[in-house]
N, C-alpha and C positions, 0 to 999 in steps of 0.2 A: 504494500500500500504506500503510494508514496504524494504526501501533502505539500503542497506549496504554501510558501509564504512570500509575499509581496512587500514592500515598504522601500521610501530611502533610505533606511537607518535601521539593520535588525542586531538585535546583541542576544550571542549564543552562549549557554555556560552547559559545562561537562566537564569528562574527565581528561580528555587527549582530544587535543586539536593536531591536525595531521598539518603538511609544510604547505606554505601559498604555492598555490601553481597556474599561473599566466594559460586562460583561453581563449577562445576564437568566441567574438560574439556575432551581431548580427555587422555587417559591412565589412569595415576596417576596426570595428571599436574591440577594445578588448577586457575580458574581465578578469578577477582574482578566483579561484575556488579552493575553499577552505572545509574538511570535516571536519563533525565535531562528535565525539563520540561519549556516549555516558548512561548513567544507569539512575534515569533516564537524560538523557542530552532535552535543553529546554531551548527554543527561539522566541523571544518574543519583537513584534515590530515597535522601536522607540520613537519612529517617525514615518508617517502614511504617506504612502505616493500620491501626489498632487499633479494634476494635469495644467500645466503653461501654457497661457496662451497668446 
């Protein structure tokens, strides 16, 4: 099962966070990906994506 979460701004706590690894997003942009593992690994969003106009 796997849940998404959304936001500008999310803070993860757990037990092991694995190393940043650079990838491929949508064009040229690129993003960081980070796991986080724990028992239980928690995300919550600190800050909601907002739409610019």
């Amino acid at each position: 099962m796997n849940d998404v979460i959304k936001g500008e701004k999310i803070r993860c706590v757990g037990r092991r966070v694995s190393q940043p690894r650079l990838i491929q997003q949508t064009s040229r942009h690129r993003a960081i990906e980070i796991f986080v593992e724990g028992r239980p690994a928690i995300a919550e969003v600190v800050r909601t994506w907002r739409v610019l106009r």
